[in-house]
C-alpha positions as CSV (number, residue, x, y, z in Angstrom):
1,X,0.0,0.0,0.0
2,X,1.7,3.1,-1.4
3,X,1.2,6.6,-0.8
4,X,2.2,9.0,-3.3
5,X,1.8,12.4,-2.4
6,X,2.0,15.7,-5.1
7,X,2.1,19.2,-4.3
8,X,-0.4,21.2,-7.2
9,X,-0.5,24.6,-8.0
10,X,-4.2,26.0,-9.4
11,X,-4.1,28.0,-12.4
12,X,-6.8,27.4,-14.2
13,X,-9.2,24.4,-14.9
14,X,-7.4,23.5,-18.2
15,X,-3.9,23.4,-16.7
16,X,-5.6,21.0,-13.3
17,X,-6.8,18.8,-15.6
18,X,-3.5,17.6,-18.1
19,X,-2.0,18.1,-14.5
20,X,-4.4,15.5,-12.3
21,X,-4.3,12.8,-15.6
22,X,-0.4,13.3,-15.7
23,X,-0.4,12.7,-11.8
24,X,-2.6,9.7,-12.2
25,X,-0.8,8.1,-15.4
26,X,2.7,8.4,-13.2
27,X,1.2,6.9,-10.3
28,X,-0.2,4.1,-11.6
29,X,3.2,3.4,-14.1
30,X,5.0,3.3,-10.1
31,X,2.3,1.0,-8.5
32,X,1.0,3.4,-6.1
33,X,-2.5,2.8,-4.6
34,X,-3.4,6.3,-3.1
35,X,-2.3,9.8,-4.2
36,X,-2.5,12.6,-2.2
37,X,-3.1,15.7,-3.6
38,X,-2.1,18.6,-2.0
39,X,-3.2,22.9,-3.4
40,X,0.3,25.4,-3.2
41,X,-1.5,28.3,-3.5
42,X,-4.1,28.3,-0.9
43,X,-5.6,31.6,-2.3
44,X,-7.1,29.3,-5.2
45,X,-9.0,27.2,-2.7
46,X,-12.3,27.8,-3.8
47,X,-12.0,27.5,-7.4
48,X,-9.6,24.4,-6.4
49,X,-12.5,22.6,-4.6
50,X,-14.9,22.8,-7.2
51,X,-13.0,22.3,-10.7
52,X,-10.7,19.1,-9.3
53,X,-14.3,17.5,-8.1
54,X,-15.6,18.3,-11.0
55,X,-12.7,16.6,-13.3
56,X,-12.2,13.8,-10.1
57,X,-16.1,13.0,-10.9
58,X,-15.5,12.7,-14.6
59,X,-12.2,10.8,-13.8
60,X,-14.5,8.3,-11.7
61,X,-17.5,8.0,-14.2
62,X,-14.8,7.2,-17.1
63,X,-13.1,4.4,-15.1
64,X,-9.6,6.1,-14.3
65,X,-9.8,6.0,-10.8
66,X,-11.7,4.4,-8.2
67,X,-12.6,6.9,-5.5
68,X,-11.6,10.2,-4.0
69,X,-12.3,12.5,-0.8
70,X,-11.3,15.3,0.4
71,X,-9.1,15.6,3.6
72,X,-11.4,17.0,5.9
73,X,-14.4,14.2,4.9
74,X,-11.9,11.6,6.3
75,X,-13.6,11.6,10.3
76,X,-16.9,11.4,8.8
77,X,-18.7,8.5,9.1
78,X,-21.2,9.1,6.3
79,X,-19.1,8.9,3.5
80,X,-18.9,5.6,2.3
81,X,-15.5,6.8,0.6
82,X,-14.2,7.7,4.1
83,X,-15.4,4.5,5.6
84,X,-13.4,2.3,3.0
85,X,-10.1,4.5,2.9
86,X,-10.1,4.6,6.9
87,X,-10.1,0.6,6.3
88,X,-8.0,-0.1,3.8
89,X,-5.1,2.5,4.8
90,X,-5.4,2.7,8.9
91,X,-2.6,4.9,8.8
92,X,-5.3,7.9,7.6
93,X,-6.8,7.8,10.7
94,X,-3.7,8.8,12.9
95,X,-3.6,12.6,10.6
96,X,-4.7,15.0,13.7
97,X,-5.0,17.9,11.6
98,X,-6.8,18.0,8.5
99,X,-7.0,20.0,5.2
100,X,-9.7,21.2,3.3
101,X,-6.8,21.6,0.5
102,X,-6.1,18.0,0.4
103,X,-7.4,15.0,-1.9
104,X,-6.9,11.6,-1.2
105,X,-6.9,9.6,-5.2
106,X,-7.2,5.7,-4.8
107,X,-6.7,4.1,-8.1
């Protein structure tokens, strides 16, 4: 069970996407399981949260990856995404502070 973990910087939706599928294509050439995905520039957040669910949705519905959530969803208990990464990498549940900047990728 590998974690990979990549630092993005949010420019525009264009540049997020050929970045997430490059991301994604590297990762799964290594073997890594889980990618964390992690915002640079934190003033982006907003426009972050919304265009890399958007592409992570249409990354999901197309087969290229399995799941993904969002840092702070990892304590919840409604998520059925948080429920399986909490089981399958127990390690998650030992992050004390968490971040609304992060994505968690499994492929």
């Amino acid at each position: 069970m590998s974690l990979s973990v990549h630092n993005v910087i949010y420019k525009d939706l264009k540049s997020l996407s050929v970045e997430l599928e490059f991301t994604v294509a590297c990762c799964r050439v290594e073997g890594s399981e889980l990618i964390k995905l992690n915002l640079g520039n934190e003033d982006a957040a907003a426009k972050f949260h919304s265009s890399a669910t958007k592409l992570l949705k249409m990354m999901k519905r197309d087969g290229v990856i399995q799941l993904f959530l969002f840092e702070n969803e990892l304590k919840s208990q409604d998520k059925m995404e948080a429920v399986y990464l909490l089981n399958k990498f127990p390690f998650l549940a030992d992050i004390e502070i968490l971040s609304e900047n992060s994505i968690y990728v499994k492929l």
